[in-house]
N, C-alpha and C positions, 0 to 999 in steps of 0.2 A: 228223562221224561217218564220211564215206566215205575221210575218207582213212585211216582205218582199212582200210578193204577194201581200198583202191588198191596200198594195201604190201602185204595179204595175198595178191591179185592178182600184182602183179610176182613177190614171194617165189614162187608158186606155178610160175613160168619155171626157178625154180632159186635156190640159195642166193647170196646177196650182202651186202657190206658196208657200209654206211651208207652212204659217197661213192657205189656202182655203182647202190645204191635210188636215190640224188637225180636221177644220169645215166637212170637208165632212164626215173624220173617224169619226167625233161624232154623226153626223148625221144620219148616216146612217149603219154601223159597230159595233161599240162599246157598244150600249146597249143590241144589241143582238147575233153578231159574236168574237168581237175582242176587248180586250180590251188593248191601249197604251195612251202613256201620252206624253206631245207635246214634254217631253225632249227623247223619243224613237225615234218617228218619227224624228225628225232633223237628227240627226245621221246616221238613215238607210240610209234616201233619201243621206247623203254622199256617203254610201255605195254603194247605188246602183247607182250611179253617176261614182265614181270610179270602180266599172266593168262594166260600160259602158250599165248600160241597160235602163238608164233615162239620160237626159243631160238637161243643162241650155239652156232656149231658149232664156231668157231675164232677164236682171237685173234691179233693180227699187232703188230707195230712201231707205237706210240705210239696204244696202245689199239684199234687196229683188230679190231673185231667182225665177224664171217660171218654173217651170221644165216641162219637157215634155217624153214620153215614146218612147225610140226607137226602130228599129225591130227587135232588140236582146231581149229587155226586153220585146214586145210584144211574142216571140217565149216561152221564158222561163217561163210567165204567162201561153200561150196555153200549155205549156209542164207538169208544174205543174196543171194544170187544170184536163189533162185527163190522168196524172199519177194515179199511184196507192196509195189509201188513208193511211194513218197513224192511229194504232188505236188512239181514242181518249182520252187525258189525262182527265179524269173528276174532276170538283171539284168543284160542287154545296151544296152552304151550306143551302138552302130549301130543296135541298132532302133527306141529312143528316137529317135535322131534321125530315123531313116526316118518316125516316125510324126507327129515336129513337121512335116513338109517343107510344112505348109501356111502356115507363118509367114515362108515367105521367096517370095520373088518367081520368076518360073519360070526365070532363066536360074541364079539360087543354085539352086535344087533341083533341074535338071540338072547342075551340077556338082557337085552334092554326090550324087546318085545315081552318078554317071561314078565318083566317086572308091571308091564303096561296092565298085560291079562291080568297078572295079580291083584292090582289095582282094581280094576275095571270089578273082576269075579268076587272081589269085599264087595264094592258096591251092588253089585246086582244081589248077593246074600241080604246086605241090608234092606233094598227095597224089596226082597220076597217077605221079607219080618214085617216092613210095616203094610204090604200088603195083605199078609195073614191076619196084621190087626185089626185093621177098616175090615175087613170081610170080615171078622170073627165078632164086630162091633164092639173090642175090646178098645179099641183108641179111644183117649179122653176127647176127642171131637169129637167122638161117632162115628159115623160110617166116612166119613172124611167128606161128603158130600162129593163135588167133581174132583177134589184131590183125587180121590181114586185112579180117574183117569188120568191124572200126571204119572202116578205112583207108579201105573201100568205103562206109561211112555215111556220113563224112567228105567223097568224093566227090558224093555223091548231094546232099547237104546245100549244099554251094558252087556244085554247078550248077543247082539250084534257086534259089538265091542270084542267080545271075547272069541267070537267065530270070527271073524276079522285078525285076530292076534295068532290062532290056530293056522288060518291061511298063509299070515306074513312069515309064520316060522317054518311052513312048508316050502316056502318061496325061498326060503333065504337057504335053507339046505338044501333045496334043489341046486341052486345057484355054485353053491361051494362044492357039489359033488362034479357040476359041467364046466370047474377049474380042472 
């Protein structure tokens, strides 16, 4: 159901065409909020075309549609926005494994913590880059409007990540020293 909202989110940036939804959702969405694949989105944007909360604005060269959000589908966005949340289904497979790391011996579950932090410290590099961008108003959105505020979650979320990783490798050598 949320990628339902997810379109009517982007669409709310401005009108687009099916290929610039899929670019945006990758862009922006998908490595960190939502994950769909271009044969999802086609589909929905029928969906939601057909209950009337996005329409065609324009048609182009080999069926290319524009779509645009209307103030049905603007409503229904603000409506699921400041509705009440769903708990959240989880199902990260880095935290699964952060949570087995007592099954391995302590120099595997330092490198498998090493390699988490790794992880984790690419990502937070990256979201400090496209946070420089929105703030430098070099992104081709502009100042990314409330992305910013994901971007900034995003950051918070990986450097917690990575003090968390710092912790667990203190833990685990502490643990092998009181062998």
């Amino acid at each position: 159901m949320s990628l339902r909202y997810a379109l009517l989110g982007l669409l709310e940036d401005g009108p687009a065409s099916g290929y610039e939804l899929t670019a945006r959702f990758e862009n922006s969405l998908q490595k960190y909020a939502w994950t769909a694949r271009q044969s999802h989105i086609y589909p929905e944007l029928n969906r939601l075309a057909d209950a009337g909360l996005i329409e065609v604005i324009a048609q182009g060269a080999r069926g290319r549609r524009t779509y645009a959000l209307t103030e049905a589908g603007r409503a229904e966005l603000r409506e699921w926005l400041t509705g009440p949340m769903k708990p959240r289904a989880v199902r990260d497979e880095q935290v699964l494994r952060m949570s087995l790391l007592s099954a391995l011996e302590p120099e595997q579950a330092r490198a498998l913590v090493r390699r988490f932090r790794e992880q984790a410290r690419a990502e937070l590099d990256e979201l400090r880059i496209l946070a420089a961008r929105a703030d430098a108003d070099t992104h081709p959105r502009g100042r990314l409007r409330f992305g910013r505020l994901a971007i900034e979650y995003g950051v918070h979320q990986y450097d917690a990540l990575c003090r968390w990783a710092d912790w667990a490798r203190d833990v685990i050598d502490a643990a092998e020293a009181d062998r």
